[in-house]
N, C-alpha and C positions, 0 to 999 in steps of 0.2 A: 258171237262177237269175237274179233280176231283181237290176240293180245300182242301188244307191242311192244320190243323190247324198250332197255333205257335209255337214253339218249347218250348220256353223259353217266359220269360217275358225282359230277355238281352234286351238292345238295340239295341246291335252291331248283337246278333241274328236275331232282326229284320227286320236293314237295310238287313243283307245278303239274308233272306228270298226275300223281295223286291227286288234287284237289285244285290246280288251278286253273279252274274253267269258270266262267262266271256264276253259271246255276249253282255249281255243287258246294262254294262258299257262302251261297244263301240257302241252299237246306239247311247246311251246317249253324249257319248263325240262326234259325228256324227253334233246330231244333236245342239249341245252346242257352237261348234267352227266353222264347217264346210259349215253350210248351208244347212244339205242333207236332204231333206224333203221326198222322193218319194221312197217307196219299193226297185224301181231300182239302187237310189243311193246307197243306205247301201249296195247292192252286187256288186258295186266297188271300196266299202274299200279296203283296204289292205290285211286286213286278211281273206276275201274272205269264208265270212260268206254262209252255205249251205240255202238253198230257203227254206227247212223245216226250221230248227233254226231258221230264222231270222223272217218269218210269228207266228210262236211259243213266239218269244221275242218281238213281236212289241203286240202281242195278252198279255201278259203278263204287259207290260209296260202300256198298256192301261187299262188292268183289274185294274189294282194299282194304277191308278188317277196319272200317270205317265207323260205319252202322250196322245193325243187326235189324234183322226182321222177326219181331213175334206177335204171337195170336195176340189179340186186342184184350187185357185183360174183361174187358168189360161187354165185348159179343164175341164170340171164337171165331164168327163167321169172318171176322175183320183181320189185318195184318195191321199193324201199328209196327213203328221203327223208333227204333231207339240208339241213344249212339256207345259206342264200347269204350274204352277207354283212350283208346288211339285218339276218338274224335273229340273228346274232352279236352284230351292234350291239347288240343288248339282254341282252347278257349285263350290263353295269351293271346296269340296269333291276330284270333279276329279284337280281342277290346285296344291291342295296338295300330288297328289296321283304323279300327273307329276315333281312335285318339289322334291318328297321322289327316284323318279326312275330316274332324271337327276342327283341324286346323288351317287345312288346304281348300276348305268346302264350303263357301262363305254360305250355302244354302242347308247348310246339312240340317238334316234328321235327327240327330243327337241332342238329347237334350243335356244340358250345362252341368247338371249338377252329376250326370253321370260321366261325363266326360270330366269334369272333375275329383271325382272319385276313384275313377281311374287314374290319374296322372297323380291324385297326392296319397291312395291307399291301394295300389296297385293288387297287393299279394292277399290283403284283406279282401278286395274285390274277387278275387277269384277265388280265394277259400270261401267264402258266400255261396258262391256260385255251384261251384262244386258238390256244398255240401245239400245246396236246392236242389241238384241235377239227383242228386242219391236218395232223396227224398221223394221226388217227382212231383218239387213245388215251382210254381212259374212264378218268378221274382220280378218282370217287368210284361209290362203291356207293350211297351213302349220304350226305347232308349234315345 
């Protein structure tokens, strides 16, 4: 895979370069809210991401100190992905991006009470979060 350089010195160039393609911010939120660790989970998302794509965007996310890949703890035979701290990082990122589109979205997916939770315990929601992602407990089925 040929690497590209940066566009711009932007920042906002740069996050896009890194992570803004549509797949690779729903791995991301995948793996952030959902618990889905395994190749196989992320192709029964919702949006039903293609086998290329999503080997392409986990290859990508990983190139970028994004996610890591390790052995499954639970069959060696498996690789399971997990995210490093870079992609934690963007736990802000994506519950603003869900707050901006609970707004704008008159059909959204969001349910109410976490979209409020977010907008009135912002910093509490993501130490939640956080400290679930450290634990490797899954806090929502559903948001």
């Amino acid at each position: 895979m040929k690497k590209m350089g940066k566009r711009s010195d932007c920042p906002v160039s740069f996050a896009l370069e890194t992570f803004g393609d549509t797949w690779s911010l729903l791995i991301i939120r995948d793996l952030l809210f959902f618990g889905k660790t395994y190749y196989g989970d992320f192709l029964k998302s919702d949006e039903k991401i293609a086998t290329n794509i999503l080997a392409d965007r986990l290859f990508r996310l990983e190139q970028a100190g994004i996610i890591e890949k390790i052995p499954s703890a639970k069959d060696k035979r498996r690789d399971a992905y997990q995210l490093r701290d870079k992609g934690i990082d963007l736990l802000p990122v994506l519950i603003e991006m869900m707050v901006w589109s609970a707004k704008y979205d008159s059909k959204t997916a969001a349910q109410k009470s976490f979209v409020a939770e977010a907008k009135n315990h912002r910093e509490q929601l993501i130490k939640q979060i956080r400290t679930a992602l450290k634990q490797n407990r899954v806090l929502f089925k559903s948001i």
